[in-house]
N, C-alpha and C positions, 0 to 999 in steps of 0.2 A: 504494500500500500504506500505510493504515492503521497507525502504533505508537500503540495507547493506554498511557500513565502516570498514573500517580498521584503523581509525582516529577518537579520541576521541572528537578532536575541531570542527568535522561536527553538531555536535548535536543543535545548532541553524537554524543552515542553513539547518537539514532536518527538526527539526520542522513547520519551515515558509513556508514550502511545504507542511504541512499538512500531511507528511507519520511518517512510524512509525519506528524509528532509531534502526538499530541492532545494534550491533559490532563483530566484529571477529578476530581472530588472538591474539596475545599476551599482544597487549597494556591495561593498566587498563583503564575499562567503567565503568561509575559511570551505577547505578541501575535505568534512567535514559534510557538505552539501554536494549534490548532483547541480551539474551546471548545465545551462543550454547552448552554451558558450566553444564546447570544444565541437575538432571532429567536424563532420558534415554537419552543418544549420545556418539558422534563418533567426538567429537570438535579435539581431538588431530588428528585424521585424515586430519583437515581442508588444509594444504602443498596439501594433493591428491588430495582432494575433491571439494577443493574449495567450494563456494557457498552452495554444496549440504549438507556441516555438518551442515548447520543454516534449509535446508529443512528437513533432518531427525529429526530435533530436533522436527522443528514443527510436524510431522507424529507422532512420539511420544509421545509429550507432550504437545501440543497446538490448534491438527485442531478441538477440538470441543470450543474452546474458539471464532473462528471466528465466529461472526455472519452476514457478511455482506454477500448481496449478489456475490458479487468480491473479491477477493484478487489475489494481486498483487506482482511483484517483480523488486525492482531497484537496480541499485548501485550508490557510491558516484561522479559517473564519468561518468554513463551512464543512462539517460533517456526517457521513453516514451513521444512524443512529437507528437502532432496534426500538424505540420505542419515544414521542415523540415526551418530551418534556419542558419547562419552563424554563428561559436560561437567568433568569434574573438572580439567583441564587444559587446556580448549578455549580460546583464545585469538579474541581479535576477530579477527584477521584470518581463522582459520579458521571463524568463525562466516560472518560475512560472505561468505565462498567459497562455504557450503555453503547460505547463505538460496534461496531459489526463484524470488525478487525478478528475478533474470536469467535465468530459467531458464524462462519461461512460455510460451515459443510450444513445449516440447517434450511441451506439453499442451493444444495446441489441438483436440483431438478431444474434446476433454470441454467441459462447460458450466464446472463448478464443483471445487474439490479442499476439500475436509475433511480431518482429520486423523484418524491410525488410529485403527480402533474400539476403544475402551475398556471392557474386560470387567468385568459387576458380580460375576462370578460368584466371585471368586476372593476374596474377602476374607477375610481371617484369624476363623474361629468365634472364637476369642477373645476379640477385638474387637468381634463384633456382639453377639456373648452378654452382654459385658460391658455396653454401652449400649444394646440391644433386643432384648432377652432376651423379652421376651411377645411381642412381631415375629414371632421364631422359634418360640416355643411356639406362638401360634396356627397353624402352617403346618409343622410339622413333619421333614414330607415334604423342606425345602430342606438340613437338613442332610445328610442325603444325597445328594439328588439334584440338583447342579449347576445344571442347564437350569431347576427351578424359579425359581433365582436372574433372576425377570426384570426389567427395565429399572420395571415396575410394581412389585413384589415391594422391589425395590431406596429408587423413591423413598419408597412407604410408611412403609419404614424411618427416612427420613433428613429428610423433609421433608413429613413428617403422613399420618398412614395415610388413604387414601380421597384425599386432595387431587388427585391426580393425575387419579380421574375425575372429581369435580365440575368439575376444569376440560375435559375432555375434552368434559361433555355439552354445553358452549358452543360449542362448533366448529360450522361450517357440514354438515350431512348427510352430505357427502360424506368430508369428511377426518375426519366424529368417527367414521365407523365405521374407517379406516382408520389413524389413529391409535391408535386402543385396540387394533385390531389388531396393530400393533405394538411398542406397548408390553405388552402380555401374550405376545407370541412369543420375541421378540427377547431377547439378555443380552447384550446391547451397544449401543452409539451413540458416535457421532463427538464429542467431547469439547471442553470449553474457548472454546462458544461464538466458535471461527473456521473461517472460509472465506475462498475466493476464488472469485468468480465472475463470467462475464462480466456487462456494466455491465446488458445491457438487460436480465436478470434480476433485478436487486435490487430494482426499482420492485417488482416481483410480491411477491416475499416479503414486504419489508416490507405490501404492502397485506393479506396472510394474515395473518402474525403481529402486527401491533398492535391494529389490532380486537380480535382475542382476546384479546390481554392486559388491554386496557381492559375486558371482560368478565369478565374473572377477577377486577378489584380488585372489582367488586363483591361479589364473594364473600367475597376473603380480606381483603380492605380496605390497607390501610401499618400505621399508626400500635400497630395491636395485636399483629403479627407481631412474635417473640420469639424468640431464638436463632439463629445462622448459617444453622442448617438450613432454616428460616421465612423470614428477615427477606428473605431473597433469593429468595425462593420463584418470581418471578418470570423472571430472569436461568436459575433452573434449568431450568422450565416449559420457557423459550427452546431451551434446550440440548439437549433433548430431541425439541422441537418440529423444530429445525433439523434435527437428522440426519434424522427419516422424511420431513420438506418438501421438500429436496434429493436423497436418493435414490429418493422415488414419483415426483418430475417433472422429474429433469434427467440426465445422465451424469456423475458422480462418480470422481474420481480419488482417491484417497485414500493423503496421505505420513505420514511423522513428522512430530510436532513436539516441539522439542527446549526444555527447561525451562533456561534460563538467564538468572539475573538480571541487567542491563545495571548494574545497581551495583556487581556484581564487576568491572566496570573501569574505574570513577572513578577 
């Protein structure tokens, strides 16, 4: 298992969880951490990419060093959790009880576990009116009708109207009808760009999802993407990408994951 940081002071507090501590971004990690820096990668990309420049690295340079039957992915603020709890008073030790980390063969009948689906529907009018207000006026209909609220509908909103099918019509036949189908059905997906899935599956994925990505800078390019919503346009893509990739071709378990920063216990 996987902890990526952005924070070099995490490194006890992802040991005592028993995962295996990346780092990413700028700050100096002692060697100590997995980097996305050596070897074949795309680290300077990591603003776009997010998360995916530490998975490229591994496609690259690491998947035959995995020998577990799992491998997994967290971050330093987000994790897999058997069972959903409050975190306003969650303490390490019961963080750690409650991680999944030990808990994996009680999900051996599945390929992969995601994290519950995260609904676009529900978002405060307030707040979209206030920041995409012509979003909604072109389409009317979503103020009332929920289910219009779709996972398309959503990114348009948030991360360039239309962007989501130009990158769609890059996909391979099969999965661009399927995708889009998806993303126009669907007002949900599996959020935050983590899984766990068994080993001999990751090769697969990663072989779908980078290609495509690499096809989409063409489009959207790095350097001209503008604001959170844009700049990461890619990492989002991903996020999306993953939920319909994992549940069109594998068996899916799907838990919490519980939002706690590991700096709350420096």
């Amino acid at each position: 298992m996987f902890c990526l940081t952005m924070n070099p002071d995490h490194l006890d507090q992802i040991n005592k969880l028993s995962f295996i501590p990346v780092g990413l971004g700028d700050k100096t990690f002692s060697n100590q951490f997995l980097s996305d820096k050596s070897g074949d990668n795309i680290s300077k990309k990591n603003p776009f990419y997010g998360e995916y420049t530490f998975h490229y690295w591994i496609w690259k340079n690491y998947i035959n060093n995995i020998k577990t039957d799992w491998v997994g992915f967290c971050q330093y603020r987000k994790f897999f959790v058997s069972k959903q709890m409050s975190t306003k008073e969650l303490s390490f030790d019961d963080l750690s009880k409650i991680s999944i980390i030990n808990k994996i063969d009680d999900f051996k009948e599945y390929d992969c576990i995601l994290g519950n689906k995260f609904s676009v529907e529900n978002y405060k009018l307030i707040k979209i009116l206030k920041n995409h207000f012509f979003g909604f006026i072109s389409k009317p209909s979503t103020f009332f009708i929920k289910k219009k609220r779709t996972i398309k509908f959503h990114f348009d909103l948030f991360h360039g109207k239309g962007n989501i099918g130009k990158a769609i019509n890059l996909l391979n036949e099969k999965d661009k009808v399927k995708f889009e189908e998806f993303v126009n059905e669907n007002t949900s997906f599996n959020p935050h760009n983590m899984f766990i899935c068994k080993t001999n599956i990751l090769k697969s994925y990663y072989e779908s999802i980078f290609p495509w990505l690499e096809k989409c800078e063409n489009i959207f390019g790095n350097s001209e993407l503008d604001g959170y919503g844009l700049k990461r346009i890619y990492g989002f893509l991903a996020e999306r990408y993953l939920s319909y990739w994992f549940l069109r071709y594998h068996s899916v378990k799907e838990l919490p994951i519980i939002v706690k920063d590991l700096s709350d216990y420096r």
